[in-house]
N, C-alpha and C positions, 0 to 999 in steps of 0.2 A: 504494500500500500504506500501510497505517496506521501509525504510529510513537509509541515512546514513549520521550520523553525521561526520563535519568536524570542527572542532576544530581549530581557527584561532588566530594571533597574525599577521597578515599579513603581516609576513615577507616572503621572497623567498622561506625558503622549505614550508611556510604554503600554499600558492600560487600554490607550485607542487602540495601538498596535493589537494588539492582543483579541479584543472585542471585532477587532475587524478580520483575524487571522481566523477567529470561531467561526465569522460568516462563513467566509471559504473553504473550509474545513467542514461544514457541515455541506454546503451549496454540492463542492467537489468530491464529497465520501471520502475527506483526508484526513490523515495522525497531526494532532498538534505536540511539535514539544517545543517546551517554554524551558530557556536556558537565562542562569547567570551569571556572570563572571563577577569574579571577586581580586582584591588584590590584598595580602597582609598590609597590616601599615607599619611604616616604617617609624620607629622610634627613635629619637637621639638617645643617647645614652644620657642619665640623669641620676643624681643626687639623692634622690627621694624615690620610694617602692611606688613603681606602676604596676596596676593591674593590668596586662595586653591578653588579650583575648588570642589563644592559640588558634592555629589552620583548622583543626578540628570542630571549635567549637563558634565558629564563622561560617565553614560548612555544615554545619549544622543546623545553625541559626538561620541560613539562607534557604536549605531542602527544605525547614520546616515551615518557611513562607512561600515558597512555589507550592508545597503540597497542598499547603490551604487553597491557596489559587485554582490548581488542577481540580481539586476535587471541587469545588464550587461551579467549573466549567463544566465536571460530568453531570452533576445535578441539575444541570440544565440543560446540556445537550445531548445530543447523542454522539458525541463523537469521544477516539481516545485520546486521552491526555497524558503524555510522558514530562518529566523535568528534570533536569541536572544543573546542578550546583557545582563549578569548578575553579579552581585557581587559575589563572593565566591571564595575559596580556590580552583585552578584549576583544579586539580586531583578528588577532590569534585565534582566540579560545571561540569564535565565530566558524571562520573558516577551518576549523579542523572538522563543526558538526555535518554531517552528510544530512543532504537536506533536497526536496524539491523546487524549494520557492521560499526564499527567508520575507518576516513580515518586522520592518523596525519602527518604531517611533521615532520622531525628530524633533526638537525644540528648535530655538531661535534664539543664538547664541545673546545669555543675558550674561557672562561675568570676561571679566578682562580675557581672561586663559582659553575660554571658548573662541572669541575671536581671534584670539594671536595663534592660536596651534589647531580651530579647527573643531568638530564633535566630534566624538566615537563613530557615529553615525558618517559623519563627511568620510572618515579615514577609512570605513569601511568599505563606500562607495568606492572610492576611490581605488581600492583591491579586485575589485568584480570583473568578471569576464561573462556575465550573466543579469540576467533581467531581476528586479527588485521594485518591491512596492514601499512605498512610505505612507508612515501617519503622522500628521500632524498632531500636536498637542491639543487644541480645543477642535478636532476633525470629529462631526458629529454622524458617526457609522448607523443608517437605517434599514437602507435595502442595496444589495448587489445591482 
């Protein structure tokens, strides 16, 4: 069966993303899975005991908010719902998943660093050798 990956940060356009991936997933008889990438954060070394939240329990914290997500999507549709939770470089850990037809969200670059270097989203386009839909953040998904 054909699959379309959605690529989450679960903020509002990833959400369109997402609501719009179900349309056609449901329209086309397709698998959705909804992926996150993660990155550890990087600490300076300091003086005083931090608590850093290990790989483990980031990936953890993460499947356990896609799972919500997925099962909320089978409760209402008919289609199947996979997700993964992984570490890597985003534009990376995109192009590794085998996929039919990736569904992203896009914002409009609101902070200095988006404009200077660009969205996940831009940098991802920019890797393609393939066709890709986009959602806008306030894109209101009704019918196909």
């Amino acid at each position: 069966m054909k699959t379309i990956l959605v690529p989450t940060d679960f903020s509002k356009s990833a959400n369109n993303a997402t609501d719009y991936a179900v349309k056609l997933a449901e329209e086309f008889n397709m698998n959705l899975l909804l992926l996150h990438i993660f990155h550890v954060p990087i600490v300076p070394p300091l003086d005083i005991p931090v608590n850093i939240n290990t790989i483990e329990d980031i990936q953890k914290e993460k499947e356990d908010a896609l799972k919500r997500k997925a099962t909320a999507i089978k409760n209402n549709h008919k289609i199947t719902v996979n997700y993964l939770a992984k570490m890597s470089f985003a534009v990376d850990g995109i192009l590794d998943e085998k996929a039919d037809l990736i569904v992203m969200g896009m914002q409009g670059a609101t902070h200095l660093s988006d404009v200077l270097m660009g969205s996940i989203t831009t940098r991802f386009c920019e890797n393609l050798k393939f066709l890709y839909s986009l959602s806008q953040k306030n894109q209101n998904i009704k019918n196909l």
